[in-house]
C-alpha positions in Angstrom: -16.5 -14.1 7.7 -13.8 -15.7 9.9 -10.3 -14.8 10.3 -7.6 -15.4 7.7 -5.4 -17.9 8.4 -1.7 -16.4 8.0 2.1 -17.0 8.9 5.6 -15.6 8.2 9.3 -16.6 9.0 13.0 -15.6 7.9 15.4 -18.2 7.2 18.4 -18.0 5.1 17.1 -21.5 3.5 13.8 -20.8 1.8 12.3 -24.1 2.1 12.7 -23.7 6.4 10.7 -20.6 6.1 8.4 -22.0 3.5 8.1 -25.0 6.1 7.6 -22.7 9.8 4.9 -20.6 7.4 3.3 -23.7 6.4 3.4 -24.8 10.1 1.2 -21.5 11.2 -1.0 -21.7 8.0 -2.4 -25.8 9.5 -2.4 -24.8 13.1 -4.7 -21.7 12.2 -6.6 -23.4 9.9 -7.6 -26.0 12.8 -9.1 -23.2 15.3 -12.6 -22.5 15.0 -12.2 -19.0 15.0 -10.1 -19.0 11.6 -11.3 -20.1 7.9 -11.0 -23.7 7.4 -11.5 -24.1 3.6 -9.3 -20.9 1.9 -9.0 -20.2 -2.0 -7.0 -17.5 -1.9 -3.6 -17.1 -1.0 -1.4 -13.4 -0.7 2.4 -14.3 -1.0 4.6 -11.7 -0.2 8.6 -12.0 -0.1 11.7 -10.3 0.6 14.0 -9.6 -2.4 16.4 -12.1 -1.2 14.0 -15.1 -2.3 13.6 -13.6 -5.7 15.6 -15.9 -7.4 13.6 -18.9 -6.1 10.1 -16.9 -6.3 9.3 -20.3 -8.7 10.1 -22.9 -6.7 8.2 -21.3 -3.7 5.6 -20.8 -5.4 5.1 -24.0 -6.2 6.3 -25.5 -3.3 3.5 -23.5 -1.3 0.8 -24.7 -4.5 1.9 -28.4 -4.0 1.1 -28.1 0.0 -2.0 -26.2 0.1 -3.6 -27.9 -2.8 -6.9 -26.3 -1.6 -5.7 -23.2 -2.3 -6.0 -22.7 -6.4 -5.8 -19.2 -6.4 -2.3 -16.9 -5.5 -1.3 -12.9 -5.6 1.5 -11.1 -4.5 4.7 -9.7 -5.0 8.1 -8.9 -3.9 9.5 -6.0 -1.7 12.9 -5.0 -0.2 10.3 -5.4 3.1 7.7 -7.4 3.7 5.0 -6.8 6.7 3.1 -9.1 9.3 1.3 -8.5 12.3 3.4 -6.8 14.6 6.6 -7.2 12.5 8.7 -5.8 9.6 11.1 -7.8 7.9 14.1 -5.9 6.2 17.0 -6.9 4.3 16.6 -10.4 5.5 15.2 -13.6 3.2 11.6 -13.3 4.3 7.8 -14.3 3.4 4.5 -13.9 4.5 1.1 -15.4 3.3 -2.1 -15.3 4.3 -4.9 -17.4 3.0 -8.7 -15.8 2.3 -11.2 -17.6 2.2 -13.9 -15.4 -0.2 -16.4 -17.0 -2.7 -14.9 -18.1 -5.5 -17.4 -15.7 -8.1 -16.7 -12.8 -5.6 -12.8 -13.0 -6.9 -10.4 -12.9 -9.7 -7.0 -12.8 -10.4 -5.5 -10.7 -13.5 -2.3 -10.5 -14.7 -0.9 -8.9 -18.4 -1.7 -12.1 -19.7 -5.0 -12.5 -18.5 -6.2 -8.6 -18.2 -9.2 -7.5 -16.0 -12.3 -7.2 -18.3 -14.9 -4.6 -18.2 -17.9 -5.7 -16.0 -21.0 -7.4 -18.3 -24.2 -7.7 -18.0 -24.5 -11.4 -16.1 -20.7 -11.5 -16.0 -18.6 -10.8 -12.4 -18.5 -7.8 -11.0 -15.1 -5.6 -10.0 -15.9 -3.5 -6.9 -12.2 -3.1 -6.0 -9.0 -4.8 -6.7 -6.2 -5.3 -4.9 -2.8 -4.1 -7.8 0.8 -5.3 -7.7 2.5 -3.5 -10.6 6.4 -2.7 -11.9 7.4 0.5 -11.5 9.2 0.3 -14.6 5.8 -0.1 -16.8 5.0 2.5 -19.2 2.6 5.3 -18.6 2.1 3.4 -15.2 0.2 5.8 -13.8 -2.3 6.1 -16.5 -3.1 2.4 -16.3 -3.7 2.4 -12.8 -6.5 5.4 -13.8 -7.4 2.7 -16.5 -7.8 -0.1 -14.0 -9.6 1.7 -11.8 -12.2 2.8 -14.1 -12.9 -1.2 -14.5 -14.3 -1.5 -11.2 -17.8 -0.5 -9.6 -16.2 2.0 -7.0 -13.3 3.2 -9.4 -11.1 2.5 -6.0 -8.0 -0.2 -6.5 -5.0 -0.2 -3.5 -1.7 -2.0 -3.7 1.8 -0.8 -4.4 5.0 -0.9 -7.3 7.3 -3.8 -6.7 10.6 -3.1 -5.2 13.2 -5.1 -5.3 17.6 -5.3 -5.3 16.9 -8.8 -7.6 14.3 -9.5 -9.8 11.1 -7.3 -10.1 8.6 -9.8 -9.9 5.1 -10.2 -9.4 2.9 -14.0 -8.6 -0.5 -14.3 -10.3 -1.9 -17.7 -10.4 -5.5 -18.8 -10.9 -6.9 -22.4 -10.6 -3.5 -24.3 -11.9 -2.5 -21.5 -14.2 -5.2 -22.1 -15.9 -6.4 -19.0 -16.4 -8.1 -17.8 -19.8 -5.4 -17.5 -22.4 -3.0 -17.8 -20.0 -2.2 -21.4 -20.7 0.6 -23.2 -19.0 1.8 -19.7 -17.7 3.7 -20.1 -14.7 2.7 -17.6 -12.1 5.7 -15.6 -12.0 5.3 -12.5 -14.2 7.7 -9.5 -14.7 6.4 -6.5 -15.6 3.2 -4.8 -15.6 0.5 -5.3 -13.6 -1.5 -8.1 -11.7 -3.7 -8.6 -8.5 -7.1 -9.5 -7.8 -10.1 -8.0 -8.3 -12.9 -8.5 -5.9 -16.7 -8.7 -6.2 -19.5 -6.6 -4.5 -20.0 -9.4 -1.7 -16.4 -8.7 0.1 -16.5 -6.0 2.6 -13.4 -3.3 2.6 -12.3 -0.6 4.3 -9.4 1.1 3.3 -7.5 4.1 3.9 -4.2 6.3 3.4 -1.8 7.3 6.0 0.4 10.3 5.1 4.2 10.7 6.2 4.8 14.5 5.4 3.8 17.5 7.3 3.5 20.9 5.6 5.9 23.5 5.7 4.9 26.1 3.9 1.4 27.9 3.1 -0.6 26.1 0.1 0.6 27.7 -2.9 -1.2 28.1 -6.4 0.6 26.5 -9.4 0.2 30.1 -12.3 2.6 29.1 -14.8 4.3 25.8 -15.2 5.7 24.3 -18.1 6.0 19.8 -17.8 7.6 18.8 -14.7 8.5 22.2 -13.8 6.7 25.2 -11.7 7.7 28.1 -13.1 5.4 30.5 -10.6 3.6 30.1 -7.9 0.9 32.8 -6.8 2.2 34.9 -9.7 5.7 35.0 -8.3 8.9 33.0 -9.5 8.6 29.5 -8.2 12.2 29.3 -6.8 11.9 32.7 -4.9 9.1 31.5 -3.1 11.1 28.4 -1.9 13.8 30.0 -0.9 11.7 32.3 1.2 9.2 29.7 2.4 12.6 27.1 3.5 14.2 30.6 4.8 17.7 29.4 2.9 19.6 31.6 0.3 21.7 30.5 -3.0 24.4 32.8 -1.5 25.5 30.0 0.7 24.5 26.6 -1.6 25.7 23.8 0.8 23.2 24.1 3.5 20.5 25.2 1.1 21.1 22.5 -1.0 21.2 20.1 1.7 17.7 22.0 2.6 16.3 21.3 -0.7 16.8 17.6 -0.8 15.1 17.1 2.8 12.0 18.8 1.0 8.9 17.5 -1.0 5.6 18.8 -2.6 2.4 17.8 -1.8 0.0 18.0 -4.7 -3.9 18.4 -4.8 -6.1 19.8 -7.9 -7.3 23.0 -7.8 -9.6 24.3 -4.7 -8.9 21.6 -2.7 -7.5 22.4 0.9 -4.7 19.5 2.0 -3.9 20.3 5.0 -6.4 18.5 7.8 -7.0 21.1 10.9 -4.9 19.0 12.9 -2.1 20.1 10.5 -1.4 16.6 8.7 -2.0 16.3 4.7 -5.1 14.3 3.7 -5.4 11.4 1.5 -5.7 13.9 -1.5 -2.4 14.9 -1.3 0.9 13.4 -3.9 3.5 13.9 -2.7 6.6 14.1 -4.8 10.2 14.5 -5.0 12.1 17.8 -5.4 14.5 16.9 -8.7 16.0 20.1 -9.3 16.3 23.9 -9.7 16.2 26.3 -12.6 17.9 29.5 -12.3 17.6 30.5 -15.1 13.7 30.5 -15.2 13.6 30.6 -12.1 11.6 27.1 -11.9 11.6 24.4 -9.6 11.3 21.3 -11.1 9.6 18.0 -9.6 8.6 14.8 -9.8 5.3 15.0 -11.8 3.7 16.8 -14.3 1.8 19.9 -13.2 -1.1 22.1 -15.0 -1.9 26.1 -14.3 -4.4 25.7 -11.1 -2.9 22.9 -9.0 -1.9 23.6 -5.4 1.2 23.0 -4.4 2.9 22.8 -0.6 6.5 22.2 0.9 6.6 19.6 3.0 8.9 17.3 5.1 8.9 14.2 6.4 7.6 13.6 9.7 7.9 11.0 12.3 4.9 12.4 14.5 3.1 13.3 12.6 2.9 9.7 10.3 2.8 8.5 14.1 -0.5 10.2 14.8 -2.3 9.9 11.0 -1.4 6.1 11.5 -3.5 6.1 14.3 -6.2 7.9 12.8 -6.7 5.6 10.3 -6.8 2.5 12.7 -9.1 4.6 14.8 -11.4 5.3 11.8 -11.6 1.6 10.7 -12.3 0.2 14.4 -14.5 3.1 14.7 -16.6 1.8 11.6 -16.7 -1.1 13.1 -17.6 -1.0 16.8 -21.4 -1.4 17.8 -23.1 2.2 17.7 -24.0 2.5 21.1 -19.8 2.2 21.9 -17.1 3.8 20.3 -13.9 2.2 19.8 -12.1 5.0 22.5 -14.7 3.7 25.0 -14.6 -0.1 24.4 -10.6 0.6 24.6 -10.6 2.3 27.7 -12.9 0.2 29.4 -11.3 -3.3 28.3 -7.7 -2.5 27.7 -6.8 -6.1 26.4 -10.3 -6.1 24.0 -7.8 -5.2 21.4 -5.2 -7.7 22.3 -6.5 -10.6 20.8 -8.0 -11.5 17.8 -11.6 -12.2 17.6 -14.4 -12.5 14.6 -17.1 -10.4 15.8 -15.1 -7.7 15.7 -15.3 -8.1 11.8 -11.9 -7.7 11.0 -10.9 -11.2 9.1 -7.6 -10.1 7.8 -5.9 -6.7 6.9 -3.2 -5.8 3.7 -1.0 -3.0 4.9 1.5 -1.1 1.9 3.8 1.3 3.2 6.7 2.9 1.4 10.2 1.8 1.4 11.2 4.9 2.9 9.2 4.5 5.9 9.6 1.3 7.9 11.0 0.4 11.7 14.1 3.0 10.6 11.7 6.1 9.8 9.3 5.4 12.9 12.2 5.0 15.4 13.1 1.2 16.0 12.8 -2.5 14.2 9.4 -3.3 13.4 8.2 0.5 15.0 5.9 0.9 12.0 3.8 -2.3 12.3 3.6 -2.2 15.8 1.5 1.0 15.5 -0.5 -0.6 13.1 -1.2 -3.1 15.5 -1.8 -0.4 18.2 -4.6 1.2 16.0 -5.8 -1.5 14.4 -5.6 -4.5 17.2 -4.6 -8.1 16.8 -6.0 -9.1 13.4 -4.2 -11.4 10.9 -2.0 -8.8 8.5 0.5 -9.3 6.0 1.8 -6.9 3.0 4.8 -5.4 1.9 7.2 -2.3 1.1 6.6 -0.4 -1.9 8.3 1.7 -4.3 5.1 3.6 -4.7 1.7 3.2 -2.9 -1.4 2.5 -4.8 -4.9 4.1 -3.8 -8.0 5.3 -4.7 -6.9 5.7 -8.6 -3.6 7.5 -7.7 0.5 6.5 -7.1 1.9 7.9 -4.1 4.8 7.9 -1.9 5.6 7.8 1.5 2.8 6.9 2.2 1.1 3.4 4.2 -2.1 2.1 2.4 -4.2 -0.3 5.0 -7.1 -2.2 3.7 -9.2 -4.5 6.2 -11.4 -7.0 4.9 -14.7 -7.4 7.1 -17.7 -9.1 7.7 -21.6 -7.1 6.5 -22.7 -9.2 9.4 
């Protein structure tokens, strides 16, 4: 598999940015190292092109007639290799070439269908959805449970304008979707993929424990009522060390924390001190005096473990890293590990290159996170690049991340597509 071609630009005129992405598209398309003859194109834009997500869209269609085939969406960010774009008019696309019975687009209109006997086969699926969608999160489950590996990654829309979403197959012509125009709002959409295209993917957490795991004992919807058997908002206030008796700087405590999540027996907290990829985290939304609850951001049974967390800049630092170092580590010849080949050719990473089976990468990260959260403009992607190396990259900044068959947040999803060769 050879690289992806892929470009992005900012421009306050959408048709310059449209015309520099176009620009890098050709001139990748004409090295030897990069795909030649792509189907598939990812379009991802800043919320400041919303309103002309039509018009680009088919301005990009008209251009790269080759390409029959488009997914995406729109975020207040967008990502590229090595750079974040942030409330600025922005796009990014990248162009995959993948067999054309190895992929399919879905959308509302045209829905992913079970896998049949003789018919294609989801392994995976890459999901764009509105955060606004009903029982969301129960479709995603749903979605997932459509594919062979009952694993799907992407992220929820976000967006100042319009919430939209692009979904285009072969002219619009998918089934029943007849002269649909490849602009949806609402629900979901992506691409699923078929056993043939190689992925690794993994989730990077942004939180770092606080507390000792707790066990959910009584809880009653979206609020812990005890936790180990004593009142839930006891053991935050002793676990953040804060006291009602002075509310401003407890308060002010309580909004800087989260939970992390997991299902019963399940230890989330790595021995380096990081969550795992198990872990949801979710918003503190209130307290309950009166029961003595704290309520949050999802609904909780009896048995669930439950941790106070925070978000850290180190540590999402160091679990970036980990997950770049995983995926080049999968990667890298046996007989060499990826710390090895580093050390001994500093610039191997530097440059992109096909027999290090990386053709192109999708990296979702929170909205929360970004250049801001990691220190300076772009910091974010610039680790990823660090971790990952020089390999074509484009994605976006979610409202929620999408993995495995969960939503969560603050969290970055990277998925690199690679060769079996």
């Amino acid at each position: 598999m050879k690289l992806f071609p892929y470009g992005h630009a900012t421009h306050p005129q959408w048709q310059m940015a449209a015309g520099l992405v176009l620009a890098q598209l050709r001139a990748h398309m004409a090295l030897p190292e990069y795909a030649s003859a792509p189907t598939l194109g990812l379009l991802y834009i800043t919320d400041h092109y919303a309103p002309q997500a039509q018009a680009l869209l088919d301005h990009l269609s008209a251009e790269l007639p080759e390409v029959t085939d488009w997914s995406g969406t729109v975020g207040v960010g967008i990502a590229a290799n090595n750079v974040e774009y942030f409330d600025e008019p922005a796009l990014a696309v990248m162009l995959c070439e993948i067999p054309a019975d190895q992929y399919r687009v879905f959308n509302g209109v045209s829905p992913l269908a079970v896998s049949q006997q003789g018919g294609f086969q989801a392994y995976t699926a890459l999901l764009h959805a509105d955060a606004q969608t009903p029982d969301l999160a129960e479709l995603i489950q749903e979605l997932a449970q459509r594919t062979h590996s009952a694993y799907v990654f992407g992220g929820l829309t976000s967006s100042r304008a319009e919430a939209l979403q692009f979904s285009l197959a072969g002219q619009g012509n998918l089934p029943g979707q007849g002269a649909a125009s490849g602009v949806f709002h609402g629900g979901l959409s992506g691409v699923a993929f078929g056993p043939e295209v190689h992925l690794l993917s993994r989730v990077t957490q942004g939180c770092l424990p606080v507390s000792p795991v707790h066990e959910i004992t009584e809880a009653e919807g979206h609020v812990v009522l005890a936790l180990d058997g004593e009142p839930a908002l006891a053991v935050l206030l002793r676990d953040l060390q804060i006291s009602l008796d002075e509310p401003r700087p407890a308060l002010a405590k309580v909004r800087a924390t989260l939970v992390g999540l997991t299902q019963a027996q399940h230890k989330p907290v790595r021995q380096t001190g990081e969550f795992d990829e198990a872990v949801l985290v979710r918003h503190i939304i209130g307290l309950d005096p009166g029961r003595q609850g704290v309520a949050i951001g999802q609904q909780v049974t009896p048995g669930m473990r439950l941790t106070f967390c925070q978000r850290h800049t180190a540590a999402a630092r160091a679990d970036l890293m980990r997950i770049g170092a995983e995926i080049r580590e999968a990667l890298e010849p046996e007989e060499m590990t990826a710390d090895l080949a580093e050390a001994l050719l500093p610039s191997a990473l530097s440059q992109p290159h096909p027999s290090r089976r990386m053709a192109g990468a999708i990296y979702v990260s929170c909205a929360g996170r970004g250049g801001p959260h990691f220190g300076a403009p772009s910091a974010e992607l610039q680790w990823v690049r660090r971790a990952l190396g020089d390999v074509p990259l484009v994605g976006f900044f979610a409202s929620g991340e999408i993995a495995h068959q969960n939503l969560y947040g603050y969290t970055g999803v990277l998925t690199v597509f690679t060769s079996s060769e």
